[in-house]
N, C-alpha and C positions, 0 to 999 in steps of 0.2 A: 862352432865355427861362427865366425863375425859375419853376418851379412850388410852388405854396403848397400847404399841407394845406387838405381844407375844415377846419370847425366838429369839436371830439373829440366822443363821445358816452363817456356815464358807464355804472355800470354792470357793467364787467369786475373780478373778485375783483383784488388787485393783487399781485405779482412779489414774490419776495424780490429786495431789492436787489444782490445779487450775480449772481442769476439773470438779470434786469431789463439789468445790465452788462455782460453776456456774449454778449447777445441784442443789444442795440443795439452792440457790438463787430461781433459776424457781420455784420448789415448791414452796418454802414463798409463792413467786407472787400469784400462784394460790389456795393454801391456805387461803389465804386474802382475794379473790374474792368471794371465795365458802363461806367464812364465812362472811363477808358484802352481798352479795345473799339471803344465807338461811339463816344464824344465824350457832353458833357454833355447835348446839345441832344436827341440821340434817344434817349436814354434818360430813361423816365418811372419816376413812382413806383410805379407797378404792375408794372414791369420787376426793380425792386429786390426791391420786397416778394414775387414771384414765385421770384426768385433764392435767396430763404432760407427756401419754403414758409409765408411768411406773407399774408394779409391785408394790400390797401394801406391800409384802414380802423386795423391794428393799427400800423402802419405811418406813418401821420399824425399816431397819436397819442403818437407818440416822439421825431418828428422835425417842424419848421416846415416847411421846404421839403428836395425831394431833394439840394439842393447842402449841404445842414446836414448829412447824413447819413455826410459825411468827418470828422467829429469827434473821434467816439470813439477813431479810429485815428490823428488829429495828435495826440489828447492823449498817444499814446505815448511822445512824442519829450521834452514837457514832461516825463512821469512820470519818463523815465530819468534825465534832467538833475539834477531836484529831489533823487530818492532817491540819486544819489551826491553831490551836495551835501549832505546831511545824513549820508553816512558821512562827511565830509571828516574827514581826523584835526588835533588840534593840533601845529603844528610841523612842517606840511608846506605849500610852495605850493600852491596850488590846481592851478594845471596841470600840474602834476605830480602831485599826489592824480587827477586825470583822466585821465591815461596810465596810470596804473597799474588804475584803480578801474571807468571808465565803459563801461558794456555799452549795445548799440546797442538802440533800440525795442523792444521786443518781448511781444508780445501772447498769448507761447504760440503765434502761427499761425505758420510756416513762412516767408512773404513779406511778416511786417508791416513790417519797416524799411522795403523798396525800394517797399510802398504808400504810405507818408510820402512818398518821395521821386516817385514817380508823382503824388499831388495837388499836388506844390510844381512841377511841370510843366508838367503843366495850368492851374494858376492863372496862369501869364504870360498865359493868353488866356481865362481865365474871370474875371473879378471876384470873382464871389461864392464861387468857391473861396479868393481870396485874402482878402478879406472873414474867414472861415471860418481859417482859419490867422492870421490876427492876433487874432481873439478868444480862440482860443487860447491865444494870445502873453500877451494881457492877462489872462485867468485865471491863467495860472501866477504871473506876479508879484508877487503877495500872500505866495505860498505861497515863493516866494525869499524874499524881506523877510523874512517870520517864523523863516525857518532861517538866516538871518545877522544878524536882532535875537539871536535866542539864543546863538550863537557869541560875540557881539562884546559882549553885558551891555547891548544895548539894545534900546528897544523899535521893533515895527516899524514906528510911522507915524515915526520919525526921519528927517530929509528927506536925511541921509548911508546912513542903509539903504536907504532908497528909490531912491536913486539908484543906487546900487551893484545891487540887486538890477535896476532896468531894465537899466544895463550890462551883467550876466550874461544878458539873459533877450535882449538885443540878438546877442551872442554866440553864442548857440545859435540863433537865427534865421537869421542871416548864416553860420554853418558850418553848419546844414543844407541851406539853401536849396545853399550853394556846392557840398555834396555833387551834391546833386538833378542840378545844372546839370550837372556833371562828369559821370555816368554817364548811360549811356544807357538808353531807357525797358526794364523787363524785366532789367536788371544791376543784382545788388548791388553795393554799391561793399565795398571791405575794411572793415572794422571797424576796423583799423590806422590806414587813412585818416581816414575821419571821424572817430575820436578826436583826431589826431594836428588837424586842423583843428579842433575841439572849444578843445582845448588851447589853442592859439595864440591863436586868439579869444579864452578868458577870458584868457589872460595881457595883450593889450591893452588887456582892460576895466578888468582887477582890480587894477590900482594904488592902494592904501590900503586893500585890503580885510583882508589879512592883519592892518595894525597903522593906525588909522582916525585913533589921534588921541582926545583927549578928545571928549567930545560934546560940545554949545553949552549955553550954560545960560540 
């Protein structure tokens, strides 16, 4: 069952934003643990907020419901994608720029990769974890579009960037999840591997992305 926050209360001086980011990071972490532990179901927001010396009051007001609280730590997976997408060099395929270039999740914490892969496990039989990972999904893709308008001399509501960027953003979804599925709960998988499936994935996407073609007029 979904549990929701009550009502925020106001009031609290506010976070530097990097502070604020680092904070709601910690939670995910332990979030993911509590729910790979118990399962989502017994585990409450007071369980979480416990788990990182906070308030489930401080706690509500970061996050909508406890199953929101995997966020911070899916956007890892986005992060790494995007920010070696915008190394891409000119004059290199892309997946091959990603064998060479793409470093797995990571959040600074020790076991963030195989937390990604622990909520894409969970979610076969949670919704609202899966819910939670496609929002995800759809935030990043703006943020593709605008690093492959730039690349390519277009702008990114272009319905050929748009498309291109869901493709890639397809791509990393389906070579993560395939990760997920392939190890078992508690196992990193290689970094080898998951690039290597990375790889393959945009190479299926990314036909025309290198050389697109005029744009429509």
């Amino acid at each position: 069952m979904t549990e929701t926050a009550p009502p925020a209360r106001r009031g609290r001086r506010p976070m530097s934003e990097r502070r604020r980011a680092l904070q709601r990071l910690e939670i995910s972490r332990a979030a993911i643990r509590l729910f790979r532990a118990h399962g989502v179901a017994a585990t409450s927001g007071e369980d979480i907020a416990h788990a990182v010396g906070l308030s489930a009051r401080t706690l509500w007001r970061w996050f909508r419901t406890k199953e929101s609280c995997v966020e911070p730590v899916l956007s890892l997976a986005t992060d790494a994608f995007t920010a070696s997408l915008s190394r891409w060099p000119e004059g290199r395929p892309l997946d091959e720029h990603l064998l060479a270039d793409y470093r797995a999740p990571d959040g600074s914490g020790p076991d963030d990769g195989e937390l990604v892969f622990a909520v894409l496990r969970l979610s076969h039989s949670e919704p609202a974890l899966r819910a939670i990972w496609l929002v995800v999904q759809e935030r990043a893709e703006p943020v593709l579009a605008a690093i492959l308008a730039e690349r390519l001399g277009r702008t990114s509501d272009d319905v050929g960037v748009r498309v291109q960027a869901a493709a890639l953003n397809a791509a990393l979804r389906i070579a993560t999840e395939d990760i997920a599925a392939a190890t078992a709960d508690g196992q990193e998988p290689p970094v080898d591997d998951l690039v290597a499936r990375l790889s393959a994935a945009v190479r299926a996407a990314g036909h025309g992305i290198a050389d697109p073609g005029p744009a429509p007029r």
